[in-house]
PDB file of N, CA, C and O in Angstrom, chain B, residues numbered from 101:
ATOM      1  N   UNK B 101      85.317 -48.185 198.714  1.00  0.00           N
ATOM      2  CA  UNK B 101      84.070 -47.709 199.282  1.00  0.00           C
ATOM      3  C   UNK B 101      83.294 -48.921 199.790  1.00  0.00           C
ATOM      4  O   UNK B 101      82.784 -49.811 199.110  1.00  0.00           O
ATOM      5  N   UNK B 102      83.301 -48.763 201.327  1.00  0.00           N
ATOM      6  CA  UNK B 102      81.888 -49.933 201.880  1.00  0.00           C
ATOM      7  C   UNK B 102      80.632 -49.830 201.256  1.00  0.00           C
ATOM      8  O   UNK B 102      80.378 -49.065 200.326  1.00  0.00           O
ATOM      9  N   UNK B 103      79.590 -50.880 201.964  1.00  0.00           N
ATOM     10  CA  UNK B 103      78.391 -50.814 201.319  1.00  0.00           C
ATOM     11  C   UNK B 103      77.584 -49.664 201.809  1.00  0.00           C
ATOM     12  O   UNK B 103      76.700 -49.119 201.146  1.00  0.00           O
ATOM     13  N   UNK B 104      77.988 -49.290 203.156  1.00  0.00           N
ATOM     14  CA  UNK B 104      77.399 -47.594 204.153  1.00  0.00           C
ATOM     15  C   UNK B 104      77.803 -46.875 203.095  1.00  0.00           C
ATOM     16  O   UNK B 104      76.983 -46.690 202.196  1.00  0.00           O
ATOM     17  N   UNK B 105      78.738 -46.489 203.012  1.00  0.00           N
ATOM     18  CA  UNK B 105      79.116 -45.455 201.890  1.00  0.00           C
ATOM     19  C   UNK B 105      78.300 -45.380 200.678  1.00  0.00           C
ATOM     20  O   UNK B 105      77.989 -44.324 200.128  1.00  0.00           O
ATOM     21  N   UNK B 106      77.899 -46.787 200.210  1.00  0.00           N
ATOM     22  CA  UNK B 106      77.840 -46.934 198.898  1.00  0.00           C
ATOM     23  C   UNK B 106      76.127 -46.001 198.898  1.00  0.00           C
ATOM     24  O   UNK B 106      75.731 -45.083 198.179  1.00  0.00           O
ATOM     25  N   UNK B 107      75.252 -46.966 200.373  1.00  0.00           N
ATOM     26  CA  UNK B 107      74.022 -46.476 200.682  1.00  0.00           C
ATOM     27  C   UNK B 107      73.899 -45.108 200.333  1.00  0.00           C
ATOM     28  O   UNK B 107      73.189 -44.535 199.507  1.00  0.00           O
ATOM     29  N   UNK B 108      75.252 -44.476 201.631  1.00  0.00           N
ATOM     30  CA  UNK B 108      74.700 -43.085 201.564  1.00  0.00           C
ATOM     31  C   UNK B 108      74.716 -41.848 200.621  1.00  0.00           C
ATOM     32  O   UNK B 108      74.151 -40.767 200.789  1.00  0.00           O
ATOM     33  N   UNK B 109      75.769 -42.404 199.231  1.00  0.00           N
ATOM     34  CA  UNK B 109      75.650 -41.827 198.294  1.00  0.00           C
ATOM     35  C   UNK B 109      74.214 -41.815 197.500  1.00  0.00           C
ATOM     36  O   UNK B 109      73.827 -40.798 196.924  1.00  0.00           O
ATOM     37  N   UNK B 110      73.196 -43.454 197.525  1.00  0.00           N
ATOM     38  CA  UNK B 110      72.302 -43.662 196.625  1.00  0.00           C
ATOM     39  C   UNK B 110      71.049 -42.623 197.922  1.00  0.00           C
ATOM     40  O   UNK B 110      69.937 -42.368 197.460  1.00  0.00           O
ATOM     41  N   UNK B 111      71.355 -42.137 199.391  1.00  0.00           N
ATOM     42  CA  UNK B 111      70.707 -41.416 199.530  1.00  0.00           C
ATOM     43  C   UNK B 111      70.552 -40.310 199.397  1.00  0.00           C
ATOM     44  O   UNK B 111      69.520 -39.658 199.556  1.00  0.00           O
ATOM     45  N   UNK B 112      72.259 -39.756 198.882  1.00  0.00           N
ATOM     46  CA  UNK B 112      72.466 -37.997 198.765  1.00  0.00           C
ATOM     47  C   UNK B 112      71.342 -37.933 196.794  1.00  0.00           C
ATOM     48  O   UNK B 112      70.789 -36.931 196.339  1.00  0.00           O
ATOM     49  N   UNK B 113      71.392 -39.377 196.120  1.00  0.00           N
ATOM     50  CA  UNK B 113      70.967 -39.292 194.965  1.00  0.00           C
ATOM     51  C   UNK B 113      69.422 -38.902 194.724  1.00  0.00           C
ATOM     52  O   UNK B 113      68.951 -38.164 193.858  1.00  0.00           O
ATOM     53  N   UNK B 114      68.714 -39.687 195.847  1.00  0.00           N
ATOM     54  CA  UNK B 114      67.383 -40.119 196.230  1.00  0.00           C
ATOM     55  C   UNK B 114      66.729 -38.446 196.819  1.00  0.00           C
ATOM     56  O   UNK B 114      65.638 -37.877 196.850  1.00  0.00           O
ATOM     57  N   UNK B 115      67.846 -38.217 197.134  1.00  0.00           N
ATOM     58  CA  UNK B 115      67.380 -36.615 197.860  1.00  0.00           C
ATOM     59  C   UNK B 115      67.315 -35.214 196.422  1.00  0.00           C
ATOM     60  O   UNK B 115      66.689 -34.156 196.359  1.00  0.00           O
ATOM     61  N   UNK B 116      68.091 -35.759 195.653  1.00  0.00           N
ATOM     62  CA  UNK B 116      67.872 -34.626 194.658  1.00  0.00           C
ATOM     63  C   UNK B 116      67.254 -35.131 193.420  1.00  0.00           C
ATOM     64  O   UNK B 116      67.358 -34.448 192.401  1.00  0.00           O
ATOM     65  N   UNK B 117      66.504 -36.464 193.391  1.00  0.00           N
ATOM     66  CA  UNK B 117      64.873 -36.775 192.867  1.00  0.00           C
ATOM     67  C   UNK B 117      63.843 -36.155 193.670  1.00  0.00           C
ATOM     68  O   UNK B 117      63.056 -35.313 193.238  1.00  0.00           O
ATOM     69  N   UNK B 118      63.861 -36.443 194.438  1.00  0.00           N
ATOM     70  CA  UNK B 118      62.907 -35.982 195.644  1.00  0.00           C
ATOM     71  C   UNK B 118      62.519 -34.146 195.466  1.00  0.00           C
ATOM     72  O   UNK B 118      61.412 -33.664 195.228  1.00  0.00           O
ATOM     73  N   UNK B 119      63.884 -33.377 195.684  1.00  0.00           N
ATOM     74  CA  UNK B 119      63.817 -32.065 195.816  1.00  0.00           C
ATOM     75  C   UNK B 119      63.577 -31.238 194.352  1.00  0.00           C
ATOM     76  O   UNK B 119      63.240 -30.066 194.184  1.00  0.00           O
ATOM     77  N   UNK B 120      63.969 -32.608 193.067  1.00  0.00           N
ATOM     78  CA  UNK B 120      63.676 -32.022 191.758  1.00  0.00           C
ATOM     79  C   UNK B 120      61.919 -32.202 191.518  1.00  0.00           C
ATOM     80  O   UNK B 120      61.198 -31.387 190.943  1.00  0.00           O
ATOM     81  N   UNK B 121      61.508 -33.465 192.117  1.00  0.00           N
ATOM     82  CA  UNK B 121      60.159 -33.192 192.111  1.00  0.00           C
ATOM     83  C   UNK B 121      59.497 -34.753 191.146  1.00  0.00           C
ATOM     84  O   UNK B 121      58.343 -35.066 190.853  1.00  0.00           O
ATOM     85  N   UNK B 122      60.702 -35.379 190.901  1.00  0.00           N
ATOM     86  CA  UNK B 122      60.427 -36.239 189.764  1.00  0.00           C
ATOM     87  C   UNK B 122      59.756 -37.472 190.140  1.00  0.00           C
ATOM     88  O   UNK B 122      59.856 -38.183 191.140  1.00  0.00           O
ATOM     89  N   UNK B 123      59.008 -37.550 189.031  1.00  0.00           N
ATOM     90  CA  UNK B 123      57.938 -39.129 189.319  1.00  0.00           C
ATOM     91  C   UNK B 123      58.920 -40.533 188.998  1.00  0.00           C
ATOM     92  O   UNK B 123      59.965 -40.343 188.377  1.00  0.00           O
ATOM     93  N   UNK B 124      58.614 -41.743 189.372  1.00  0.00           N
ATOM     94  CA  UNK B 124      58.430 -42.738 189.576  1.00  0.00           C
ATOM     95  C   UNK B 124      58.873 -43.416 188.594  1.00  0.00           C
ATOM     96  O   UNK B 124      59.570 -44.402 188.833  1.00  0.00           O
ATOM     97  N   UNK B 125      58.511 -42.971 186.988  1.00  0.00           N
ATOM     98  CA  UNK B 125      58.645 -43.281 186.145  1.00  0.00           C
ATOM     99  C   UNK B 125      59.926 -42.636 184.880  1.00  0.00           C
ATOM    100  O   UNK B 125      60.374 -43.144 183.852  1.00  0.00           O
ATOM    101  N   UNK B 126      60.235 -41.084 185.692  1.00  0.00           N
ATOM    102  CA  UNK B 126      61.299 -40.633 185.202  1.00  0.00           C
ATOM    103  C   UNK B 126      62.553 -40.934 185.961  1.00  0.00           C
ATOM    104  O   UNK B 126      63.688 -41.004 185.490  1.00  0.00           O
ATOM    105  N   UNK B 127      62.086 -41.146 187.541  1.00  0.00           N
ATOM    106  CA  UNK B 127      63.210 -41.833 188.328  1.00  0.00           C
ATOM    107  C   UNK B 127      63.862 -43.130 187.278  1.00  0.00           C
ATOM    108  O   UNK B 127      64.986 -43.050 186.783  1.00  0.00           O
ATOM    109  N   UNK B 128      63.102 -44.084 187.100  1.00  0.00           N
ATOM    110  CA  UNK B 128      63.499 -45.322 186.310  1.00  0.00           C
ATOM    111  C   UNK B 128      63.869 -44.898 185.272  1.00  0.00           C
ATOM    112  O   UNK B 128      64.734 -45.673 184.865  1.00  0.00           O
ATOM    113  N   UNK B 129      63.674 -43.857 184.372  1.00  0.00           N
ATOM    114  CA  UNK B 129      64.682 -43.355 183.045  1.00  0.00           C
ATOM    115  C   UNK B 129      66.030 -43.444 183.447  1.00  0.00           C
ATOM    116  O   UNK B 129      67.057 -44.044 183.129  1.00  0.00           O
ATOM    117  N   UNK B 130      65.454 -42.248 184.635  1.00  0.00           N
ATOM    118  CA  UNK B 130      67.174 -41.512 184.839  1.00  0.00           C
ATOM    119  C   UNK B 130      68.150 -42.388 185.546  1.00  0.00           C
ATOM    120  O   UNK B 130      69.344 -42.140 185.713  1.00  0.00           O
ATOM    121  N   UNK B 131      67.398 -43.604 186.000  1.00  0.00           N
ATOM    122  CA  UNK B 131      68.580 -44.517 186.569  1.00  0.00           C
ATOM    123  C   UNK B 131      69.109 -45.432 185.655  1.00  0.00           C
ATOM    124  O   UNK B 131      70.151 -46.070 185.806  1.00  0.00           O
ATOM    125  N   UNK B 132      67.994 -45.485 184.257  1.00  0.00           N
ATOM    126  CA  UNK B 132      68.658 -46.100 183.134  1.00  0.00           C
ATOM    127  C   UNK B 132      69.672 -45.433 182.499  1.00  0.00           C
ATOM    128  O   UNK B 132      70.749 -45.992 182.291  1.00  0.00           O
ATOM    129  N   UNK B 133      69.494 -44.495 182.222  1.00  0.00           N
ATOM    130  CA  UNK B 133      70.763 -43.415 181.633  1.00  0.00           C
ATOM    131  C   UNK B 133      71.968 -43.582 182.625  1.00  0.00           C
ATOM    132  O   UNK B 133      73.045 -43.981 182.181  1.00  0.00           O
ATOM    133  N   UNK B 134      71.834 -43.320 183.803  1.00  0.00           N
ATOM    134  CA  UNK B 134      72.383 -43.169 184.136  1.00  0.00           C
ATOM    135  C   UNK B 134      73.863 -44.702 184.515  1.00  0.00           C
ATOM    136  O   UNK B 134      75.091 -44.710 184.601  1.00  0.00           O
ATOM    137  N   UNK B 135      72.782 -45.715 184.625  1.00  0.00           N
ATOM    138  CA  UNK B 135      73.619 -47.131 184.233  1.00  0.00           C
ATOM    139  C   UNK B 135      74.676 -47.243 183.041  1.00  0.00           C
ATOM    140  O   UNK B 135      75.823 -47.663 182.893  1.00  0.00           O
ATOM    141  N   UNK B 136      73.621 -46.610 182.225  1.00  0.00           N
ATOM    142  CA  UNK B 136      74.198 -46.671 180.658  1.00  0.00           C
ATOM    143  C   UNK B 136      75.362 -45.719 180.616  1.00  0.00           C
ATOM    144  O   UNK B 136      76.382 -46.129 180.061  1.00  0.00           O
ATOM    145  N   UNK B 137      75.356 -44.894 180.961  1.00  0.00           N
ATOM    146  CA  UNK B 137      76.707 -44.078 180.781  1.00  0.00           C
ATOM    147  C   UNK B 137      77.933 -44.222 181.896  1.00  0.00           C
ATOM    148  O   UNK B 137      79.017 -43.639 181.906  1.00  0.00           O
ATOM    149  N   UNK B 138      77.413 -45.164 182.799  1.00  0.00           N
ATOM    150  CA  UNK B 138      78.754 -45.858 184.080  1.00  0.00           C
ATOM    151  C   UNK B 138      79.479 -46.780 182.790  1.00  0.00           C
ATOM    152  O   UNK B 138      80.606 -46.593 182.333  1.00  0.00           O
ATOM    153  N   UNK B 139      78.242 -48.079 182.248  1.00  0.00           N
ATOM    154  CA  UNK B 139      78.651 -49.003 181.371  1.00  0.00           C
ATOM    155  C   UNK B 139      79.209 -48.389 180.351  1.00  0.00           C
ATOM    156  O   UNK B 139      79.881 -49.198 179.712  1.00  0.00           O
ATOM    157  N   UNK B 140      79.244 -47.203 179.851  1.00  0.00           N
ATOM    158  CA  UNK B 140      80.211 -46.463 178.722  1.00  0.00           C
ATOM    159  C   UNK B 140      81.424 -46.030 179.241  1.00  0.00           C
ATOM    160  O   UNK B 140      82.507 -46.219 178.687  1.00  0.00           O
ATOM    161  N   UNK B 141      81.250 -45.410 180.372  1.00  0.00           N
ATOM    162  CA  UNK B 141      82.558 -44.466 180.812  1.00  0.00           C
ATOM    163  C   UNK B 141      83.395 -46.222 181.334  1.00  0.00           C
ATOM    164  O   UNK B 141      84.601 -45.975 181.298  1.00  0.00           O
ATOM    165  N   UNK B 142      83.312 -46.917 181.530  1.00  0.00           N
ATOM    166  CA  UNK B 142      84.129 -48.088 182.088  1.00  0.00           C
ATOM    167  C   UNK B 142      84.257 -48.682 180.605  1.00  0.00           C
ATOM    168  O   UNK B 142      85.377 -48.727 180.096  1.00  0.00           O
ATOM    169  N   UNK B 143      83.588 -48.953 180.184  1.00  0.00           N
ATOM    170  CA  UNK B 143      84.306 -49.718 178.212  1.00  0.00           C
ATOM    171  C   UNK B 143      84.918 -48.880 178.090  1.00  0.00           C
ATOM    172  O   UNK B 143      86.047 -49.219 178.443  1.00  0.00           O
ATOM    173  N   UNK B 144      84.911 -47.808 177.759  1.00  0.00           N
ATOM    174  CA  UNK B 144      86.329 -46.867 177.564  1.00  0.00           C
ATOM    175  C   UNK B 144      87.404 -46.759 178.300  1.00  0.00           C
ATOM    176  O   UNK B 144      88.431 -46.845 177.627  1.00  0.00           O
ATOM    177  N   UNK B 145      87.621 -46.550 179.796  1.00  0.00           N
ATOM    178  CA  UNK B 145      88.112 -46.939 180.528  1.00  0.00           C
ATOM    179  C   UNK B 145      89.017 -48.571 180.448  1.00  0.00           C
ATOM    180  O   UNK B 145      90.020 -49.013 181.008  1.00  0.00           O
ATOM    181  N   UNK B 146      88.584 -48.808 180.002  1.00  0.00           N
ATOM    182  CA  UNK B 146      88.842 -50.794 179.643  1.00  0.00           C
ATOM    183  C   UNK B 146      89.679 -50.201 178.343  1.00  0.00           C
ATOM    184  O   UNK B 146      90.889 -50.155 178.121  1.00  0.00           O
ATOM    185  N   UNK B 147      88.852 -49.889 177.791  1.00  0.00           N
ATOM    186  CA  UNK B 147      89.767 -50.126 175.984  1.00  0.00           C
ATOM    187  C   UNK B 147      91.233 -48.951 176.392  1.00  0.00           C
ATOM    188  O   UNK B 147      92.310 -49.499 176.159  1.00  0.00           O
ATOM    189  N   UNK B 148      91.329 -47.823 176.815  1.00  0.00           N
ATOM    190  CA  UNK B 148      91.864 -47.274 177.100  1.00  0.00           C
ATOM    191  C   UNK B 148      93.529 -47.983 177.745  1.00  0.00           C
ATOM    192  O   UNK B 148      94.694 -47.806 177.391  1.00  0.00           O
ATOM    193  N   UNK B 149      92.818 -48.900 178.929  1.00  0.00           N
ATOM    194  CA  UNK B 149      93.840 -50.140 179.653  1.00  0.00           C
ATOM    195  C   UNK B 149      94.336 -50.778 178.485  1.00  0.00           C
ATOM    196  O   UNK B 149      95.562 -50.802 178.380  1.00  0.00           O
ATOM    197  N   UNK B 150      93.871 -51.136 177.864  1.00  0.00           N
ATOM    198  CA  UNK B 150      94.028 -52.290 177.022  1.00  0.00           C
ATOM    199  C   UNK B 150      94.919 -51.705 175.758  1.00  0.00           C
ATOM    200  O   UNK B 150      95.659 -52.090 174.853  1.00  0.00           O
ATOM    201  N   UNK B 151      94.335 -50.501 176.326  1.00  0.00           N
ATOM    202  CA  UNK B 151      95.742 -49.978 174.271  1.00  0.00           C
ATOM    203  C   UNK B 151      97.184 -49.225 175.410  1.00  0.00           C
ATOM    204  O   UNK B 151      98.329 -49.357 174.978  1.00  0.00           O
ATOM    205  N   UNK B 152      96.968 -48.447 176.870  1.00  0.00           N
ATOM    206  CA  UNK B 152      98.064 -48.367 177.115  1.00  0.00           C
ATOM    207  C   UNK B 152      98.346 -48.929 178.618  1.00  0.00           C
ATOM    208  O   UNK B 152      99.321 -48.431 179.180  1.00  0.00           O
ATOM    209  N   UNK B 153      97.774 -49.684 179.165  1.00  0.00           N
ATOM    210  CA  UNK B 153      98.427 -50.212 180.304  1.00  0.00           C
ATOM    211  C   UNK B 153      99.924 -51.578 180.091  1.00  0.00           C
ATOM    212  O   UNK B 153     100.334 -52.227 179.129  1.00  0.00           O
ATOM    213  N   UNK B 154     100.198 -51.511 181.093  1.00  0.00           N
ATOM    214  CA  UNK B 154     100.722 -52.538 180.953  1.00  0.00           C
ATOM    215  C   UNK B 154     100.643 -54.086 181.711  1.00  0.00           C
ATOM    216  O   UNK B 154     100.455 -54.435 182.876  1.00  0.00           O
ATOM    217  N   UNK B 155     100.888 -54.824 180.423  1.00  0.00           N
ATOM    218  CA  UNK B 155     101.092 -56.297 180.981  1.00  0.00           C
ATOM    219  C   UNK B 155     101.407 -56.813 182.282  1.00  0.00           C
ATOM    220  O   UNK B 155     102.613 -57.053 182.239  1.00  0.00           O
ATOM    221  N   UNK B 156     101.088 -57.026 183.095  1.00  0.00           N
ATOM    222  CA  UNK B 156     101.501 -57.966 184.192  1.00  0.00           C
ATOM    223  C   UNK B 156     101.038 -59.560 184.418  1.00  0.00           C
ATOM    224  O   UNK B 156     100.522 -59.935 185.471  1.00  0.00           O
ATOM    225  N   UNK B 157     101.301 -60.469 183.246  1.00  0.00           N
ATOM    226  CA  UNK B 157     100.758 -61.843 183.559  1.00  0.00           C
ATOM    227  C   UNK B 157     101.663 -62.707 184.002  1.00  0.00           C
ATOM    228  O   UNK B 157     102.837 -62.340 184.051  1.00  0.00           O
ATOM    229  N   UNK B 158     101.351 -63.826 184.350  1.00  0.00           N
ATOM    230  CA  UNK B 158     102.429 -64.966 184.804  1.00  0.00           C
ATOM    231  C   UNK B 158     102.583 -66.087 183.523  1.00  0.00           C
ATOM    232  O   UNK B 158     101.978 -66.098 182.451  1.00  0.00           O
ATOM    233  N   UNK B 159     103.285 -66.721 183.872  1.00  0.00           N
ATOM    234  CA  UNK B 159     103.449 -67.649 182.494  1.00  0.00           C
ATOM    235  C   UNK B 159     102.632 -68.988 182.842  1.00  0.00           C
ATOM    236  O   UNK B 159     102.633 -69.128 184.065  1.00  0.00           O
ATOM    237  N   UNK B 160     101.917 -70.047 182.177  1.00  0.00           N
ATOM    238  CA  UNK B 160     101.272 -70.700 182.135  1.00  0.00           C
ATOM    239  C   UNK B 160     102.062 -72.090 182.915  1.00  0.00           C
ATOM    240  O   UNK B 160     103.051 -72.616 182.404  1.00  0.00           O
ATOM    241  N   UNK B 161     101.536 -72.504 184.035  1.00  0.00           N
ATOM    242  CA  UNK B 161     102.122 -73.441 184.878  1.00  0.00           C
ATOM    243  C   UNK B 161     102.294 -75.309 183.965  1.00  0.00           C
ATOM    244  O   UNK B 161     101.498 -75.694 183.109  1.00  0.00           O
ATOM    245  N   UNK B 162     103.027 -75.811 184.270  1.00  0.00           N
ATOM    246  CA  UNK B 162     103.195 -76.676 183.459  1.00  0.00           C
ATOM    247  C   UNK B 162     102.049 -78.183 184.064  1.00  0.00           C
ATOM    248  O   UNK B 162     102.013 -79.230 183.417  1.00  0.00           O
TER     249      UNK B 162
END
């Protein structure tokens, strides 16, 4: 995803604060929550890699 893309998602977001009616100050909640549970769903995501992906490293150059 480009950074256009990236925009026009944070405007489809901006549009259903707007149409819910929400202030200024619950906007900044809900973008905290909403950080907070990207930063959860990706640590899990991670630990998940980490118990079943697999290895692909190189060996240490001399």
């Amino acid at each position: 995803m480009n950074r256009y893309q990236m925009i026009e998602v944070v405007k489809e977001l901006l549009e259903v604060l707007n149409r819910k009616k929400i202030t200024p100050n619950e906007a900044r909640s809900i973008g905290e929550i909403f950080k907070e549970s990207i930063e959860e769903c990706n640590k899990r995501g991670v630990q998940d890699y980490m118990s079943t992906g697999e290895f692909h490293g190189d060996p240490p150059k001399a």
